[in-house]
Structures are given as structure tokens and as C-alpha cells.
N, C-alpha and C positions, 0 to 999 in steps of 0.2 A: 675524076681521073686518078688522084692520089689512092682509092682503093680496088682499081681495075689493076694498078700495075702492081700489087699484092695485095695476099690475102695475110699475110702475117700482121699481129699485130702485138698492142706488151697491152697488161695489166698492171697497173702501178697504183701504188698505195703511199701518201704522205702522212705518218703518224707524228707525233712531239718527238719521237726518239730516232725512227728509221724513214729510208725509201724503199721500199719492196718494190721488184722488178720480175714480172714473168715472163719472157716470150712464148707469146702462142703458134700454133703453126697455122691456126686461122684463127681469125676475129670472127665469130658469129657462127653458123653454121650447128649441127647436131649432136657432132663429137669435139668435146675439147680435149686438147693434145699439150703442154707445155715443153717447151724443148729446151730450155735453160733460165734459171735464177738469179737473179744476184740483190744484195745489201747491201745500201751504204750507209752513211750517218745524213741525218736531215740537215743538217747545216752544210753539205758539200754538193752545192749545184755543180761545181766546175766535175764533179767527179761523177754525178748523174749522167750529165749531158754526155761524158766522155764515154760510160758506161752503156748510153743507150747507141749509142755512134758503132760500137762492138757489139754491141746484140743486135742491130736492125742496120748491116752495111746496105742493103739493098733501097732504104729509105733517104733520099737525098736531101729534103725537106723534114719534114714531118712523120713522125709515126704516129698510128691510129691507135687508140689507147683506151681502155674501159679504167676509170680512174674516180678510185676511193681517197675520202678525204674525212677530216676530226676537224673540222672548224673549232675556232676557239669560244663559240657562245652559239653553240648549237642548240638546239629545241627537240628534246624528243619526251614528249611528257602524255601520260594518259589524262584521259578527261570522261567525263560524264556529258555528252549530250541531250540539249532538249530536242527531239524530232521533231516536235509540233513548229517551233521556232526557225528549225536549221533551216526551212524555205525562204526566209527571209534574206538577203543579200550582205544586207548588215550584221549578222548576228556571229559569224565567226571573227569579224573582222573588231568587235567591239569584246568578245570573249578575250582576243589578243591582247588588243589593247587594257583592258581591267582587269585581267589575271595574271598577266606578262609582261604586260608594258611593252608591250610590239606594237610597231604600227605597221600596219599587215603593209598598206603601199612599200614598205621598203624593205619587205621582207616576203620570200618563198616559201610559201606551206604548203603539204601535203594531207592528208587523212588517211591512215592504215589503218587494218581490224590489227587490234592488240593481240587476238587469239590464233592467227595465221600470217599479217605482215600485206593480207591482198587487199592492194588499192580501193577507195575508196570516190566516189565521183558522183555527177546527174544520173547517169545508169545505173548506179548500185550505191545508192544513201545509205549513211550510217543507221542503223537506230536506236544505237544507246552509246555504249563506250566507243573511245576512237584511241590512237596515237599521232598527237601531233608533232609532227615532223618539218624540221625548215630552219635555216640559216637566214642570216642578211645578207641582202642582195649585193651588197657593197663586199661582203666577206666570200661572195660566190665567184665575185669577179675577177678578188685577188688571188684566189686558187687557181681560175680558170688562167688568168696570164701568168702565174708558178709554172702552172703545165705546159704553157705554150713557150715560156723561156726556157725550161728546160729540152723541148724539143717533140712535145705530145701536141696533137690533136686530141682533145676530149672526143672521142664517140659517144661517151657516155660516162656522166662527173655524178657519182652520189655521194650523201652523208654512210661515212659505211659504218658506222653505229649500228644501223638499219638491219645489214648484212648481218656483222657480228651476231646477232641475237639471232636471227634464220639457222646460221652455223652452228653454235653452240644447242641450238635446239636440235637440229640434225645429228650431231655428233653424239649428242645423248639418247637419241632414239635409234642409231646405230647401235651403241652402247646397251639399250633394253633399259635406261634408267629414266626413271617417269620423276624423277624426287626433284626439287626447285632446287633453280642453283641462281645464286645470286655474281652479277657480271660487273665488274668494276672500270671504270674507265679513269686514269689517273693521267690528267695534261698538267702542264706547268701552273695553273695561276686554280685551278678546280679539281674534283672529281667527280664523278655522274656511277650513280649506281640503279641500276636496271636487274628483277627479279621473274625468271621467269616460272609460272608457276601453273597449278592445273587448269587457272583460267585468264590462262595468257601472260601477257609482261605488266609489270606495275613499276610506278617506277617513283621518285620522291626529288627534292627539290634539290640541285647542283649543290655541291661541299665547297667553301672556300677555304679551300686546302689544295696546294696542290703540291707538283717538284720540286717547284721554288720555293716552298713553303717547309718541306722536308729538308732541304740542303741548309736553309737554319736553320732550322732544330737540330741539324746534324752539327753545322760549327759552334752552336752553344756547348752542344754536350762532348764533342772531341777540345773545347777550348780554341780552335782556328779562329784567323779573320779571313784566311784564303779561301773565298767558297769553291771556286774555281779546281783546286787541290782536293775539297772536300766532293765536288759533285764527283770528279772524275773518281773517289774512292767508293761513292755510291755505286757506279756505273758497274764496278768489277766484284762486287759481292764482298768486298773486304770480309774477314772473319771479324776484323774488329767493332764492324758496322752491323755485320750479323747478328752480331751478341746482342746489341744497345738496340736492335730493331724494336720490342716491346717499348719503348720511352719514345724511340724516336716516331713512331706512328700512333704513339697515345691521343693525339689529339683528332687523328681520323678515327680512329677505330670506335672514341667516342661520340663522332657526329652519324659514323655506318649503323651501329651496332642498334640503335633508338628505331632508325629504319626497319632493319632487319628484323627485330623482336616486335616491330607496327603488326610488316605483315603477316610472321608467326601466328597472333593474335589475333588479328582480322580472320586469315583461311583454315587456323589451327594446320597447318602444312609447316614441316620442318626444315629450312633450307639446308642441304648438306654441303653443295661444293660450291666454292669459289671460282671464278676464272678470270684474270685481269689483260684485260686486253693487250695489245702490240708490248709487251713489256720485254723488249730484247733480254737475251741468256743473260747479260752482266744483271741485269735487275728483275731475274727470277726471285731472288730471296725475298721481293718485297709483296707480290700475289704470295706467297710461300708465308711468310711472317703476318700477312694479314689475316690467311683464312688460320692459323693460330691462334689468333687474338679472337676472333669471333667464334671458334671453337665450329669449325668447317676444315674440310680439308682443299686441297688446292687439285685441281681438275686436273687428271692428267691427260690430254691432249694430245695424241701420238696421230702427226700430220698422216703419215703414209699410210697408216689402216683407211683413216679416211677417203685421201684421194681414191685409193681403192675400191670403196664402197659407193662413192660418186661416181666411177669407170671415169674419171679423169685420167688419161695417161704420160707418162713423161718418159725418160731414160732411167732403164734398173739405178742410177745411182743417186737420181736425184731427190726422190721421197727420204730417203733418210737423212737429206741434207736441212730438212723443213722442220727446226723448231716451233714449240705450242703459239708461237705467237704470229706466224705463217697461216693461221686459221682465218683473220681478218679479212685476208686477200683472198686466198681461195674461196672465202664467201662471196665476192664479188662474181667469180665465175659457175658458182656451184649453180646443178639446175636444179633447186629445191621445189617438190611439188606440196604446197601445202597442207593437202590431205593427209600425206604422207610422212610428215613428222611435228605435226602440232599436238601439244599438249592434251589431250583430251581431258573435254569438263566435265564438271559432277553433276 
């Protein structure tokens, strides 16, 4: 009943930093249409909920919602498959557990081709490389009741990591650029870096590094005990934090940089640009200070060509209101045909 008495529905995205909020003018259907925006900070449910209340008056209950999510110990790792084995019932689930340390019963996984992102299953077996994909179940759950406290119906809950790397490949094959770009995902306690390259994403073992990790390195070297004072001067680009960015990301840049010159060496392919994911306008400077340090530049990302290129439609004034880090979400709704912006291999 709740989707006969509309067809509108929001796309929402919960990253470490933001809530990204779209309204669609329909959930589903051929053409997607967005009719308005909005941002707020991840820590203000009372101000989501109040927000989705204004965007979906017609919704009394629940709005139906396609809804991306950053788990905090997500799985997205490539793997080498044996095929002669993967018949066996056992054999992923013991892969989990001895390379992972998953125990698969309490954990969702999926199987994507790393060279296009298309499912994986009994009808269409792997036969060699995969990306495995999947959260704990326990961690699926607590998202799913975030969404429902906030006032969403999941229609539909992904790891949008997934997405990201769809987008970012899209957006460069709009662009005519075939060159590897290496994607950075920076949460509070990690960060995950994912390359995509001529034959596919590769990807390397989570950084224990993260925001939190950065905001002391930030009060050693300002002198502070207030980190609270210090994050908030993260958050707005300080020029003073700008300067000290080389020190204060020396210890990521030396667990990225060993990565990135692996897979140099493995595919001899040169990675050029960086991209860091949902990284709201106050913490541009840190994707910007990173692809520096690793002597890349930082992807520029201008939302509204895209939507464009997708025939995604909105109101004339809304595409320009869509900073680089608006890509995330609109990977959730993008209809990417895989043929049509994978990397091609050698």
C-alpha cells in the first residue's frame, strides 16, 4: 500500500561525514528525475528526520528509499579463485574464515566480476578473479534500523563502495580517460584504498589510519589537547592545517604510497588521479594534499556534466549545487551498462 499511494521516493546515503538526501520524482521506473537536495551532518538524526518530513510531506509513515551505506569493517577485497573447488559448498566459506577471519554464518557476501561490478551466482560462476563484497550481519542490521529511525524504508540498502568505483569508472569514460586512478576511502578508525585499472579494481589490505587518527597528529603538531577545536579546524580547510598537511598525512601516505608503486609494478600502468570519496567541501584539501604526496593529481569531478551524460534530470539550478563528493549517491541511482564503461583489457 505504502507504494501505490506514491511513487516518489529519496535516495540517501550515510557516509562518516554527511547525509546526502535526494528526492526522486519516482522510485524505479526508466527515467530518473531528482526534484531537490539536501546535506546535513551525520550526527543530526533530529535534523534528517526533520529534513525528510520537508521533502516527503505526502509520506505519513515511511518514505521508500534506495539507501547507500560505508559500514565500518566492510569487505571489498579481490581474490583469486580455484574454479575446480568453488563447487564445493565449503570452500568460500572456509576461504572467509583463513584469509579474513569471517565466519561467513554471520556475515553477507556477495561475488562481483572486478572487471565490470556484474553479479556473480549458480548461473554465472566465477572463473578465476572475483570481488568479494559483504558486511556483518549484525552491522547490516544496525544500518537498516538508522534508516528506519530516521524515517526510511530500505527499498533497497547497499555497501555503496560498490557504487563509487561503477561511478568513478563512468565518469572517466565520459571524460575519454582510460589511465588508473586510484580511490581512497578515509572513515574514522581505517582507510580502504581501491585502484581501478585496465584490468579491473585491485584492491590491498584496510590502512589503520584513520580521522581519528589524523585529528592527533593534528593536536601534536598545533600543540592542542582540545581535539574537538582541532577536528572542527580540520573540517573548514584552515590555511594553517593546509600548510602542515605534508606531516600531518605522513603516516598514511606511507602505508598508500607501497600500494600504489605494488601495482605500478605488477601492470607497469601509471596511476594518474586520485579521488576520495564523500569527503565534504571543508575536507577537500585532504584528497587535494594526498594526491600531492603521492605525486597524482586530485580528480576533478564536476557533478552536473555527469548527471548530464547519465540524462539524469533535475531543476536548472540544481546540478551546480552538487559538489565532487555528490558522486557517491548518484552512483546509487546511475543506470551504468557495463559494457559501456569498463575498463578494457589487454
Amino acid at each position: 500500500m505504502l507504494f501505490r499511494r506514491s511513487r516518489s521516493g529519496v535516495v540517501i546515503e550515510i557516509n562518516p561525514f554527511r547525509v546526502l538526501l535526494a528526492r526522486l520524482g519516482r522510485l524505479g521506473g526508466d527515467a530518473v528525475h531528482i526534484e531537490q537536495v539536501a546535506e546535513l551532518p551525520a550526527d543530526d538524526p533530529v535534523g534528517v528526520r526533520r529534513e525528510l518530513r520537508r521533502l516527503f510531506p505526502e509520506h505519513k509513515n515511511y518514505v521508500p528509499g534506495i539507501c547507500g551505506i560505508f559500514p565500518p569493517t566492510r569487505l571489498l577485497q579481490r581474490e583469486e579463485l580455484n574454479a575446480k573447488k568453488f563447487a564445493d559448498p565449503d570452500y568460500l566459506s572456509n576461504l572467509l574464515a583463513g584469509q579474513y577471519k569471517i565466519p561467513a554464518e554471520k556475515w553477507r557476501v556477495g561475488l562481483v566480476s572486478p572487471f565490470d561490478g556484474a553479479p556473480f551466482g549458480p548461473k554465472n560462476p566465477p572463473v578465476k578473479d572475483v570481488l568479494l563484497c559483504g558486511e556483518a550481519t549484525d552491522e547490516l542490521l544496525v544500518a537498516q534500523h538508522r534508516f528506519l529511525d530516521l524515517g526510511v524504508l530500505p527499498r533497497r540498502m547497499e555497501i555503496a563502495s560498490l557504487a563509487v568505483l561503477g561511478g568513478v569508472q563512468s565518469y572517466q569514460a565520459m571524460m575519454g580517460d582510460a589511465r588508473p586512478v586510484a580511490i581512497v576511502e578515509l572513515d574514522f578508525h581505517r582507510t580502504y584504498l581501491f585502484i581501478l585499472g585496465k584490468n579491473g579494481v585491485h584492491t590491498s589490505a584496510p590502512i589503520a589510519f584513520g580521522f581519528n587518527a589524523l585529528i592527533e597528529a593534528a593536536c601534536k603538531e598545533l600543540g592542542s589537547e582540545d581535539a574537538t577545536a582541532v577536528r572542527a579546524r580540520l573540517a573548514t580547510g584552515e590555511a594553517a592545517i593546509v600548510a602542515r598537511s605534508p606531516r600531518l598525512l605522513r603516516q598514511l601516505v606511507r602505508n598508500l604510497k607501497p600500494a600504489v608503486d605494488y601495482f605500478e609494478l605488477q601492470t607497469g600502468q601509471r596511476v594518474n588521479d586520485l579521488y576520495c570519496t564523500f569527503l565534504p567541501p571543508g575536507l577537500a584539501w585532504l584528497g587535494q594534499a594526498l594526491a600531492a604526496s603521492l605525486e597524482m593529481q586530485d580528480l576533478p569531478v564536476v557533478c552536473a556534466d555527469w548527471l548530464k551524460h547519465l540524462a539524469i534530470t533535475s531543476p536548472d539550478d540544481l546540478p551546480a549545487r552538487l559538489g565532487s563528493h555528490w558522486l557517491s549517491l548518484i552512483s546509487l541511482i546511475a543506470r551504468l551498462s557495463p559494457a559501456s564503461h569498463a575498463k578494457k583489457t589487454e
